[in-house]
N, C-alpha and C positions, 0 to 999 in steps of 0.2 A: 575433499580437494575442490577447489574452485572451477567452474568447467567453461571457458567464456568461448565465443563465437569466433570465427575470421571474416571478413570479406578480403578478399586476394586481387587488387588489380594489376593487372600484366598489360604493356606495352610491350607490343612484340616488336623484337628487333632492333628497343631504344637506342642502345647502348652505341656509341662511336666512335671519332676521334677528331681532334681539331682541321678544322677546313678554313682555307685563305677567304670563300666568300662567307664565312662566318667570323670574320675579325679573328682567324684562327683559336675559335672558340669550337667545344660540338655543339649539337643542337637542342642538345638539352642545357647547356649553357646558356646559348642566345635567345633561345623560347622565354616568351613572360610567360610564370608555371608558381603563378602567386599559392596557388592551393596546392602543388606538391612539394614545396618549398614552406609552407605552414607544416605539412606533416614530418617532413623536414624536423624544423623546428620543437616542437612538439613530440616528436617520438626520438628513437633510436636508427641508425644506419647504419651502413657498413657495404662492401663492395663484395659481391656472389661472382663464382666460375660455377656453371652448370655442371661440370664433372669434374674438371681439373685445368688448371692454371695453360692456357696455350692450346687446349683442345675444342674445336669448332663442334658444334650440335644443329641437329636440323630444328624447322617446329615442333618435330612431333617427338622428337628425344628431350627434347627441353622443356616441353610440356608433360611428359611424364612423370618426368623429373620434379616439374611442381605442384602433378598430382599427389605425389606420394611414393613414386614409384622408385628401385634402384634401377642404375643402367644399364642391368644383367637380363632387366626383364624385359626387354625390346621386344617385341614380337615381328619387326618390321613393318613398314608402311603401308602394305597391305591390307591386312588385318585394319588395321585404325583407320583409313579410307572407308573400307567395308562398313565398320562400325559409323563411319562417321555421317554417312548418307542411308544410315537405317535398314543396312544389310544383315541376316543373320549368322554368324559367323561360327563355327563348332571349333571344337579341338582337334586340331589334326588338318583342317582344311588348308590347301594352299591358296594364296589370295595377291592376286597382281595387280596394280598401278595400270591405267591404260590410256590411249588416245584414241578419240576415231580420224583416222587418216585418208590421205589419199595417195595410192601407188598406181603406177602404169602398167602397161602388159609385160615389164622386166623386170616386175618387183618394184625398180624405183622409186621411194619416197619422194613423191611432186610435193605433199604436204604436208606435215606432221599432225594440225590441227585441224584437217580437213576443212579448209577456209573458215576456221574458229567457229564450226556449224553451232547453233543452238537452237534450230528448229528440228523436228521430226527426231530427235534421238532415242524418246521413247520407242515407240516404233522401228527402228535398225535395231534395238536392243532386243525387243522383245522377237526378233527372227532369229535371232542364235541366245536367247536365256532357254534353259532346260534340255538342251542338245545332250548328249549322252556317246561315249566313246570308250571303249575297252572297259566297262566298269566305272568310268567317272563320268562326275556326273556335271555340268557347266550352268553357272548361276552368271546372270550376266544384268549389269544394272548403270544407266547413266549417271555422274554424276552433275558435276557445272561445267556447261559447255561444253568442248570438246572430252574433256576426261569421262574417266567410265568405270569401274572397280569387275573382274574376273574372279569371281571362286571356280577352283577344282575340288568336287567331294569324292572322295575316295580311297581303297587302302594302296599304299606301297607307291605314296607321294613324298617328294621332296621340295624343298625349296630353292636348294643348290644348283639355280638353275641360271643362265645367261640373260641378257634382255632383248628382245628384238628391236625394241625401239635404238635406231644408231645415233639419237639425240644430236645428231648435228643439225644445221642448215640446213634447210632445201635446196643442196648443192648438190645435188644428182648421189646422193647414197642409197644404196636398197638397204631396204630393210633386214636385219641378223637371221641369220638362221640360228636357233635358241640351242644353247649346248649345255651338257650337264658339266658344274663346277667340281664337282669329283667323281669319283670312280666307282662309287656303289650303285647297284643297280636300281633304286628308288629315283635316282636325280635323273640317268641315263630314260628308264621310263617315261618319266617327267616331260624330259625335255620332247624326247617321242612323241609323246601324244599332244603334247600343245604346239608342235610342231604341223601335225595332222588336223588338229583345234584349227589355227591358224587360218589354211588351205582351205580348207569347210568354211569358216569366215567368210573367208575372201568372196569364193564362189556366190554365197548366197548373199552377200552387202552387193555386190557387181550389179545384180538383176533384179534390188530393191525397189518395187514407186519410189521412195522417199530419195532416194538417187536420182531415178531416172528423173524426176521433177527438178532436180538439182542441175542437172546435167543440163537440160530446158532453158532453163533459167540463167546459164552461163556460171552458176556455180561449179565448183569443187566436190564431187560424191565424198561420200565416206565409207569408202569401199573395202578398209582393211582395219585392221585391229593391232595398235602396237601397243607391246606390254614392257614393264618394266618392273624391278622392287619387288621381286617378290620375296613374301612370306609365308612363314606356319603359323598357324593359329597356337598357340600354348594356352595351357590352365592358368590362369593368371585368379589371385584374390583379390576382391575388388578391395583398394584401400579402404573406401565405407566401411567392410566387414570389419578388415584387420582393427580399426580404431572403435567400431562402432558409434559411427555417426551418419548422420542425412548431409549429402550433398549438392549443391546446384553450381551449375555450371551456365554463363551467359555468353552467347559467339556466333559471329554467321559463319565462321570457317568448318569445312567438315572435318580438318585435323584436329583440332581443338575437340569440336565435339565427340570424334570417335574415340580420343584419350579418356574421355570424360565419362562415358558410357564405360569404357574400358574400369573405370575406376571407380564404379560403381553411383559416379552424378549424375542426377538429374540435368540433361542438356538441355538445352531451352534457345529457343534460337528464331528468329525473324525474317521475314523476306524485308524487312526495313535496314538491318542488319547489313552492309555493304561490302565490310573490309576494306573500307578507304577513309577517306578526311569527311565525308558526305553521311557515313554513316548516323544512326538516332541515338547520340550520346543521352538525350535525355530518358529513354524506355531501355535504356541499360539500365542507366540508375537506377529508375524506378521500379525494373525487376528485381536487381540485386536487396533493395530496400525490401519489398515483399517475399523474396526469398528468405534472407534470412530471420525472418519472425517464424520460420518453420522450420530451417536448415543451419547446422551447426557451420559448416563451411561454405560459403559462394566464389567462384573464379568469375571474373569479368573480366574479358578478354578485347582486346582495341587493337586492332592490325595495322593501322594504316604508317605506322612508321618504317615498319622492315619492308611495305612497297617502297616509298619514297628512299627507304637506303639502297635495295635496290637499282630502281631507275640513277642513282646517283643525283637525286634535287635535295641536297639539302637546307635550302629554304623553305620548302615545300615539307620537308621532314621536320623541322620548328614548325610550321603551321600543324605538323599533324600532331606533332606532342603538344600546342596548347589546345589541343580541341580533348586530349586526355587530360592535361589538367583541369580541364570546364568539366569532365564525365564525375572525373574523383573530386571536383567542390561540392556536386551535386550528393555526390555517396555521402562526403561527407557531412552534410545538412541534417542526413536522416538519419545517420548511425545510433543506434541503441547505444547504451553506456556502456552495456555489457559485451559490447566487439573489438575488435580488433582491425585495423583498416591498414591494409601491408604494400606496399607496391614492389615490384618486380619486372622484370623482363624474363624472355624465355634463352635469349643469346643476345649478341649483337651484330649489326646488319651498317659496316660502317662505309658512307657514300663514297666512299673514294676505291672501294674494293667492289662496293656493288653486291658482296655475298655474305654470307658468315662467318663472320670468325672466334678466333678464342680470347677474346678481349673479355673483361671482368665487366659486369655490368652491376647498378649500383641498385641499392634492396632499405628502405624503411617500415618499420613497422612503428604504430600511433594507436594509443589507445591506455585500457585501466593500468592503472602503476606501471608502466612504463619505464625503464632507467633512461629517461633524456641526457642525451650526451650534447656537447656545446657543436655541433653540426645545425647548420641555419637551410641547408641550400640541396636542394635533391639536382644531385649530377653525377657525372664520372670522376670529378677531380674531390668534389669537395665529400662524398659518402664515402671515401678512400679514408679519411681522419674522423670515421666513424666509430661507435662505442660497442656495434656487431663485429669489426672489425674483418677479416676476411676470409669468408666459409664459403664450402661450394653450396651446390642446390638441397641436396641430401640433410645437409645439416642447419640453412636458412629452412624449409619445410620443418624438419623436426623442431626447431626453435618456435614456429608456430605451434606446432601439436604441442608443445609444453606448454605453452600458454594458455592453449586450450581446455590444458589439464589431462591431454589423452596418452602421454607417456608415461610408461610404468617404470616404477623407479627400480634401478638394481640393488640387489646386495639387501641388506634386513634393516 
């Protein structure tokens, strides 16, 4: 059997829906996208739902999704944070989402991102990593910026546990008291001890230099620790094994990379890497180009549209999908004969809702023998009258592994 290669590019967040300052067009409509609109032409398309028709996915479910993975095997957000900033993660470990914050003497959340600190987080970290409580044991690691990742290692943990973060405004909320979401005594522990975790926190960030100097200085300390998202760690296969193949993975996001890791790729990643319109579309390419002369599959990953869907600019969302058209002209410049060159989203992130939703997002694959279908135009309306026609994530992935040659056939 034939065994060919992928490069995978993902624009996260592309996908949208027509907007008045876009001549009620979206913006992958109104973007010049002369080179994903060749691949376009040239290959096959068709319109992807990440799991099913109307249901919203995060990045990190949607990227599992286009690792390889089914939706069963979530491990939650935790976990994949962990992973994604270089943490080591076990079986069994519970692992929480976090902020460094700022509360007052009544609890009260003054600030949720502790004035968006980015200096001295090392250091606040490293006074409560390796703390130890009832038998667990507390791994504690910054990651960008304010955020932070929490393992608990230990027996007779759960996940089923509340968040303290009250994720609102800094409208005078304290912060949660953390409660177990069911009634067995592993979540009720749980919640206990990271309740107690917490209180320890507090006490020892209060009486930090790296505070007091903040304090000095008319900053915002970072005096408390809010958590959120948490998960267990599961036995997960990494898909490398399952297909057996070498993976790479290109992203400055640590979601992305800890799916990636998670999935047994190679993450590869840059402090040039931005996750905005600014990022080096050019040392993408020319990773994923060096990558694959060694790796059967590459993701390359480009963020900067599901910001711009967020903020709701979607002018600024067309400038960011042509600067992913310029990534993937680039890719494809270099592309071996023997790959495969796919585009995808992980959801869509449409300006006028500002979040995620369950909109179809549009999927080409370009490359050897091919069944080119008479689609000229990589967008939402026109990949709709595509020759892939309309499969969720599950099955746009496995249409690649078949091409790859890595599906095994059934029956004799």
């Amino acid at each position: 059997m034939l065994q060919r290669k992928v490069i995978l590019a993902i624009a996260d967040g592309v996908g949208d829906r027509p907007h008045p300052l876009l001549n009620h067009e979206t913006p992958l409509e109104f973007a010049k996208t002369p080179h994903l609109d060749k691949l376009a032409l040239m290959g096959i398309s068709g319109m992807m739902d990440l799991i099913g028709s109307g249901i919203p996915v995060g990045t990190d479910m949607g990227h599992m999704i286009l690792f390889g993975y089914q939706p069963h095997h979530y491990p939650g957000r935790g976990p994949i944070e962990a992973l994604g900033i270089g943490m080591e993660v076990q079986e069994g470990d519970v692992v929480l989402r976090c902020n460094f914050a700022t509360v007052d003497d009544n609890g009260i959340v003054v600030d949720r991102r502790a004035g968006r600190i980015r200096q001295g987080t090392d250091e606040i970290a490293d006074a409560i990593d390796g703390l130890e409580l009832q038998g667990i044991k507390v791994y504690f690691k910054p990651a960008t910026e304010h955020r932070a990742v929490l393992i608990l290692r230990g027996a007779g943990l759960s996940e089923n546990i509340s968040d303290s973060d009250p994720k609102a405004p800094n409208d005078g909320s304290p912060y949660q008291e953390i409660r177990p979401l069911d009634d067995s005594e592993e979540s009720r522990r749980t919640a206990s001890i990271l309740n107690k975790l917490l209180s320890e926190f507090h006490a020892i960030l209060s009486d930090h230099p790296v505070n007091a100097k903040r304090i000095e200085q008319g900053e915002l300390p970072a005096n408390f620790i809010l958590t959120r998202g948490a998960g267990k760690m599961a036995r997960l296969e990494p898909v490398t094994d399952e297909l057996n193949i070498k993976g790479s993975c290109i992203a400055g996001e640590s979601t992305v990379l800890g799916v990636a890791r998670l999935a047994g790729f190679k993450a590869i990643t840059d402090s040039r890497f931005t996750g905005n319109i600014d990022t080096n579309i050019e040392l993408k390419a020319k990773l994923a180009i060096e990558e694959i002369t060694h790796s059967d599959m590459v993701l390359v990953h480009f963020k900067a549209p599901d910001l711009k869907g967020h903020d709701n600019e979607p002018l600024e969302k067309a400038k960011a999908i042509e600067q992913f058209d310029k990534m993937v002209g680039l890719i494809a410049q270099g592309l071996p004969e023997n790959t495969y060159l796919a585009l995808a989203a992980d959801h869509s992130t449409p300006c006028e809702v500002r979040e995620h939703t369950g909109d179809p997002v549009p999927v080409v694959i370009y490359g050897p023998s091919v069944r080119r279908d008479r689609n000229w135009r990589y967008n939402e309306i026109d990949c709709a009258y595509g020759g892939l026609g309309h499969l969720t994530g599950n099955e746009f992935v496995r249409t690649l592994h078949g091409l790859m040659g890595r599906v095994k056939k059934l029956g004799n």
